[in-house]
N, C-alpha and C positions, 0 to 999 in steps of 0.2 A: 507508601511506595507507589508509584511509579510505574507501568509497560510500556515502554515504547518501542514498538517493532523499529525495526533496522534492515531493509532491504537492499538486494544487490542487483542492481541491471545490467543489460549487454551493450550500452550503447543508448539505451532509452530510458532513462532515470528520469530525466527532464519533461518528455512528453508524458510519462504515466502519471508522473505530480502535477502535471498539467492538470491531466486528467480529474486524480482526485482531488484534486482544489475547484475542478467544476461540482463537484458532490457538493462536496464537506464546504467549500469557500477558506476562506481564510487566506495567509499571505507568507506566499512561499520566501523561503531563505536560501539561498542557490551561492555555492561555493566550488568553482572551479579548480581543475589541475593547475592550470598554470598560476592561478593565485597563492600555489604552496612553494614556499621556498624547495631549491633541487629539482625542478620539474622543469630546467630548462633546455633537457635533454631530450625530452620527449617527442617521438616524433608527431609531428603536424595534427594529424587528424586524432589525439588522443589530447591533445592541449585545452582541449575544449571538453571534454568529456569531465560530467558532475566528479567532483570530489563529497562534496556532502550537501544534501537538498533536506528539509526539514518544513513539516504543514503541520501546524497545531489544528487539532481533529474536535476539541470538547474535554472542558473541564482541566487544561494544564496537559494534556495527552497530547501527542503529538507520533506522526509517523514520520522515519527517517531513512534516507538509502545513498547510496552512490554508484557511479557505474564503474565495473572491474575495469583495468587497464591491462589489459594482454600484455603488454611489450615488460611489463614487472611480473611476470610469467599470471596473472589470473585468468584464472578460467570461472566461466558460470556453468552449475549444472541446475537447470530448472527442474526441483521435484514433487514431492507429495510432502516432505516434513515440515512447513510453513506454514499456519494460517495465522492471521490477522480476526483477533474473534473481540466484536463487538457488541454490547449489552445498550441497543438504543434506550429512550426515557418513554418513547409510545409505539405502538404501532405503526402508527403515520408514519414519523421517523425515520420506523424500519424500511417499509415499502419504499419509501421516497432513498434510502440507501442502496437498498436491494436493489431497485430496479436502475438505479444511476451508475453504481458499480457493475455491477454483471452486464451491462449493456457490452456486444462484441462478445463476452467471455460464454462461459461453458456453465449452465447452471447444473450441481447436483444434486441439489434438496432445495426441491421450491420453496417457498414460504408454505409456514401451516402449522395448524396445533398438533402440538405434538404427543407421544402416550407420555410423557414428565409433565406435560400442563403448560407448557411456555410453546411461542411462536417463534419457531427456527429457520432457518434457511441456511443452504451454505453452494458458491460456486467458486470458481475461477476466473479471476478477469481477464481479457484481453490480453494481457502482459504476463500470464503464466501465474497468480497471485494467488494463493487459495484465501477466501473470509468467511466464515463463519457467523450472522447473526441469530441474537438470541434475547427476548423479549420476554420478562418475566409477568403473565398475565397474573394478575390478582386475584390470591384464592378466592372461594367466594362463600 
Protein backbone atom coordinates (compact mmCIF):
# COMPACT_ATOMS: atom_id res chain seq x y z
CA UNK A 1 0.00 0.00 0.00
CA UNK A 2 0.44 3.21 -0.94
CA UNK A 3 -0.09 7.18 1.05
CA UNK A 4 -0.28 9.70 -0.94
CA UNK A 5 -1.48 12.99 0.61
CA UNK A 6 -3.95 14.84 -1.74
CA UNK A 7 -4.08 18.45 -1.11
CA UNK A 8 -6.28 21.41 -1.68
CA UNK A 9 -5.29 25.10 -2.50
CA UNK A 10 -6.82 28.63 -2.74
CA UNK A 11 -5.39 29.56 -5.86
CA UNK A 12 -1.82 28.59 -5.12
CA UNK A 13 -1.35 24.82 -5.93
CA UNK A 14 1.02 25.49 -8.56
CA UNK A 15 3.53 27.80 -6.77
CA UNK A 16 3.46 25.43 -3.41
CA UNK A 17 4.64 22.43 -5.94
CA UNK A 18 6.84 24.72 -7.16
CA UNK A 19 7.99 25.08 -3.99
CA UNK A 20 8.25 21.48 -2.99
CA UNK A 21 9.88 20.32 -6.04
CA UNK A 22 12.75 22.73 -5.09
CA UNK A 23 12.98 20.33 -1.91
CA UNK A 24 12.29 16.96 -3.00
CA UNK A 25 13.23 17.71 -6.96
CA UNK A 26 11.50 15.61 -9.15
CA UNK A 27 9.02 16.47 -12.16
CA UNK A 28 5.97 18.01 -11.64
CA UNK A 29 2.68 16.67 -13.61
CA UNK A 30 0.25 19.90 -14.01
CA UNK A 31 -3.39 19.34 -15.15
CA UNK A 32 -5.52 22.21 -15.80
CA UNK A 33 -9.37 23.24 -15.50
CA UNK A 34 -9.70 24.00 -18.81
CA UNK A 35 -8.05 20.77 -19.97
CA UNK A 36 -11.24 18.86 -18.49
CA UNK A 37 -14.03 18.54 -20.71
CA UNK A 38 -17.39 21.13 -19.31
CA UNK A 39 -15.05 23.58 -18.13
CA UNK A 40 -15.89 25.90 -20.87
CA UNK A 41 -18.08 27.87 -18.70
CA UNK A 42 -15.82 28.81 -16.46
CA UNK A 43 -15.13 32.16 -15.74
CA UNK A 44 -11.69 33.62 -16.83
CA UNK A 45 -9.60 33.71 -14.11
CA UNK A 46 -10.49 30.04 -12.82
CA UNK A 47 -9.63 28.45 -16.42
CA UNK A 48 -6.20 28.47 -15.34
CA UNK A 49 -6.54 27.24 -11.97
CA UNK A 50 -4.69 23.50 -11.26
CA UNK A 51 -7.15 20.84 -11.58
CA UNK A 52 -4.51 18.10 -10.49
CA UNK A 53 -0.56 18.60 -9.97
CA UNK A 54 1.24 15.48 -8.74
CA UNK A 55 5.44 15.30 -7.47
CA UNK A 56 6.83 11.93 -6.87
CA UNK A 57 8.54 12.59 -3.31
CA UNK A 58 10.79 8.77 -2.83
CA UNK A 59 10.18 5.41 -3.35
CA UNK A 60 6.70 5.45 -5.86
CA UNK A 61 5.28 8.22 -3.11
CA UNK A 62 4.10 10.86 -4.43
CA UNK A 63 2.14 14.23 -3.19
CA UNK A 64 -0.90 15.46 -5.02
CA UNK A 65 -3.46 18.48 -4.77
CA UNK A 66 -5.58 20.95 -6.91
CA UNK A 67 -6.87 24.25 -6.22
CA UNK A 68 -10.90 24.58 -5.14
CA UNK A 69 -12.84 26.43 -7.85
CA UNK A 70 -15.30 28.72 -6.07
CA UNK A 71 -17.59 29.43 -8.80
CA UNK A 72 -18.68 25.23 -8.36
CA UNK A 73 -19.41 26.47 -4.84
CA UNK A 74 -15.75 25.27 -3.03
CA UNK A 75 -14.57 26.66 -0.47
CA UNK A 76 -11.12 25.95 1.49
CA UNK A 77 -10.84 26.03 5.25
CA UNK A 78 -7.22 25.90 6.15
CA UNK A 79 -6.75 23.72 9.54
CA UNK A 80 -5.05 21.68 12.13
CA UNK A 81 -6.41 18.07 10.66
CA UNK A 82 -3.62 17.62 7.94
CA UNK A 83 -0.18 16.62 8.19
CA UNK A 84 1.89 15.13 5.62
CA UNK A 85 4.23 12.86 8.02
CA UNK A 86 7.51 11.80 6.58
CA UNK A 87 10.07 8.81 7.77
CA UNK A 88 13.43 10.23 5.95
CA UNK A 89 16.49 7.23 5.32
CA UNK A 90 19.02 9.68 7.53
CA UNK A 91 19.38 12.48 9.27
CA UNK A 92 21.01 14.46 6.69
CA UNK A 93 17.77 13.95 4.81
CA UNK A 94 15.89 15.05 7.46
CA UNK A 95 17.54 18.46 8.11
CA UNK A 96 18.07 19.08 4.57
CA UNK A 97 13.90 18.55 4.35
CA UNK A 98 13.14 20.27 7.50
CA UNK A 99 14.91 23.26 6.94
CA UNK A 100 13.74 23.40 2.82
CA UNK A 101 10.15 22.90 3.77
CA UNK A 102 9.53 25.07 6.82
CA UNK A 103 11.57 27.81 5.19
CA UNK A 104 8.68 30.97 5.37
CA UNK A 105 6.36 28.55 7.46
CA UNK A 106 5.79 28.46 11.37
CA UNK A 107 8.11 25.83 13.00
CA UNK A 108 6.39 23.76 15.95
CA UNK A 109 8.83 21.12 17.20
CA UNK A 110 12.34 21.81 16.08
CA UNK A 111 14.27 18.97 15.15
CA UNK A 112 15.56 16.78 18.23
CA UNK A 113 15.78 13.59 19.92
CA UNK A 114 13.00 12.74 21.23
CA UNK A 115 11.79 10.79 24.97
CA UNK A 116 10.53 7.64 22.01
CA UNK A 117 14.28 7.68 20.78
CA UNK A 118 13.83 8.96 17.07
CA UNK A 119 14.50 12.48 15.75
CA UNK A 120 11.33 14.43 15.11
CA UNK A 121 10.21 17.71 14.02
CA UNK A 122 6.99 19.07 12.91
CA UNK A 123 5.93 22.83 11.46
CA UNK A 124 3.72 24.50 8.88
CA UNK A 125 4.81 25.63 5.82
CA UNK A 126 4.27 28.87 4.05
CA UNK A 127 1.06 27.58 2.49
CA UNK A 128 -0.77 26.61 5.78
CA UNK A 129 0.54 22.61 5.34
CA UNK A 130 1.28 20.98 8.64
CA UNK A 131 4.56 17.96 8.13
CA UNK A 132 5.55 16.05 10.42
CA UNK A 133 9.19 14.44 10.35
CA UNK A 134 10.42 11.53 11.89
CA UNK A 135 13.71 9.57 11.84
CA UNK A 136 14.21 6.32 13.29
CA UNK A 137 17.71 6.41 15.13
CA UNK A 138 19.26 2.98 15.57
CA UNK A 139 18.84 1.28 18.77
CA UNK A 140 22.00 0.95 20.07
Amino acid sequence: MKVNPYLNFNGTAEEAFQFYQSVFGGELFIQRMNQAPGTEGLPENEKNLVMHVCLPIADGQMIMASDIVPSMGHQLTVGNNNYISLMPDSREEMDRIFNGLSEGGTVEMPLADMFWGDYFGSFKDKYGIGWMLNFANKKQ
